[in-house]
Residue, then its C-alpha position, 0 to 999 in steps of 0.5 A: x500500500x501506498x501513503x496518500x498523507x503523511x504528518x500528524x494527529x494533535x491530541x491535546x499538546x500530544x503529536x502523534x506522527x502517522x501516515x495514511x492509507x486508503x482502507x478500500x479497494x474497488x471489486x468492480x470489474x475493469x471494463x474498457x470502453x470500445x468503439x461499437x463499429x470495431x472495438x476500438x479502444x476509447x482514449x481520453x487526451x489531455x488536449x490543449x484546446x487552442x492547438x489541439x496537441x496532447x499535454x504531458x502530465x508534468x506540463x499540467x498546472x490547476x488554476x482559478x478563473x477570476x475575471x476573464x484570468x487564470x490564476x494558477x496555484x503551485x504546492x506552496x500555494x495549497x499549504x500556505x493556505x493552511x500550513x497546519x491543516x496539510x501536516x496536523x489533523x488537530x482532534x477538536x473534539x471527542x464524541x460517541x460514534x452513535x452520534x455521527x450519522x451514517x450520512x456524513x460517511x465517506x472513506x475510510x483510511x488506516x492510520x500508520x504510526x511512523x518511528x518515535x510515534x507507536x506509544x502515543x499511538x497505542x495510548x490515543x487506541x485504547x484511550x477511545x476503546x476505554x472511554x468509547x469515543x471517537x475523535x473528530x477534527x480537520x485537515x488537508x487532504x489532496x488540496x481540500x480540507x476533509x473532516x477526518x473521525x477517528x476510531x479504534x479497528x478491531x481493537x488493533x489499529x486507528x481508523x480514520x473516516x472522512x465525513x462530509x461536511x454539514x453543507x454538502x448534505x442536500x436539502x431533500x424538502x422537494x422529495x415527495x415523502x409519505x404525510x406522517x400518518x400513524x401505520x395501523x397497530x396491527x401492522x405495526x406490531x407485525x413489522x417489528x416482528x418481522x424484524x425481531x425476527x431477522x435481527x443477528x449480529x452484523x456480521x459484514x463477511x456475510x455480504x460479498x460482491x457477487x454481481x461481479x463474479x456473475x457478470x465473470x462468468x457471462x464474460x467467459x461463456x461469450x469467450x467460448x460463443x456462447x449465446x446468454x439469454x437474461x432472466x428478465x426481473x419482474x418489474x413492480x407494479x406501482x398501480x397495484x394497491x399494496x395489502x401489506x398485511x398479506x406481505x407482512x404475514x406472508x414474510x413472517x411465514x417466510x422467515x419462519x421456515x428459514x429458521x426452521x430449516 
């Protein structure tokens, strides 16, 4: 794994030097984008607009438009916009994790004590293990600044979760979400049944990627000529008046005959 940060985490007058590395990997399958008359490859260029010929990475620069005029930023630009942020994530806070919406969740990455830095390290991890509390602060992460939540991983290393910030949260007053009227008793009763239940442990080694194992195999069958014929889904029939009584009684019968089994 390759470092994408490298600097510290400020824990009180506490300096604990770390290193950054995304947690996740992608499992979607690598398809190439072709041209439908002969499967070429599609390539996409970075063209200078005004002669038409591809620019090299290296020869690449970011600028901001202001009044008809580039102004063009250089890496000392970024960290003097905040020179603490691109080196410190600053803990500002301590709170619960149960009071963090899943909403505000982006990546997470795995924190690496560097050298001098593994006492502290271990002390901030069993600290937030004890008192069962995650810690949250900012910092500069490819030129933008992120909110940045650190938590104890399997009681063995930090993890820090980049969260959203408040304002990029949409506003969803314009979505056409159901008048608060009360669900029927009965119906009510039957749902929290229902997902009483089906209520276990998370157990996140339970769900895999398999749609990409699938379409895998579809791959290989067309190697070899074979003609794949869908199984169309039916779709939902959104005339049709819902009883939901009968699909809640018919689920309940349905996840009782799975335990059974």
């Amino acid at each position: 794994m390759k470092a994408i940060w490298n600097g510290a985490i400020g824990f009180g007058l506490v300096n604990i030097p770390v290193k950054i590395y995304s947690a996740t990997e992608t499992t979607k399958l690598d398809l190439d984008m072709l041209d439908k008359s002969d499967f070429s490859n599609i390539r996409f260029k970075r063209v200078n607009e005004n002669t038409g010929k591809e620019v090299k990475w290296e020869n690449i620069v970011k600028g901001y438009l202001m009044d008809d005029k580039y102004i063009v930023l250089d890496e000392e630009d970024y960290e003097a916009a905040s020179p603490e942020k691109s080196k410190i994530l600053s803990i500002d806070q301590f709170v619960k994790e149960v009071e963090v919406d899943s909403v505000y969740f982006e990546n997470p990455y795995y924190l690496e004590p560097q050298k001098n830095g593994e006492n502290a390290y271990r002390l901030l991890l069993k600290a937030l293990e004890k008192t069962a509390m995650v810690g949250i602060g900012t910092f500069v992460l490819r030129e933008t600044e992120a909110i940045g939540m650190i938590r104890p991983y399997k009681d063995d290393i930090l993890v820090l979760n980049r969260l959203r910030f408040d304002q990029e949260i949409r506003d969803y007053k314009d979505l056409k979400i159901p008048a608060q009227k009360a669900p029927k008793p009965a119906e009510l009763k039957m749902a929290v049944n229902l997902i009483e239940q089906l209520s276990q442990d998370f157990d996140p080694a339970m769900y895999k990627d398999t749609y990409s194992d699938e379409l895998m195999k579809i791959i290989k069958q067309k190697a070899k000529g074979k003609n794949i014929k869908a199984k169309k889904a039916q779709p939902a029939k959104e005339d049709k008046v819902i009883d939901l009584m009968a699909q809640l009684k018919a689920s309940l019968n349905t996840s009782k005959s799975k335990s059974a089994s």
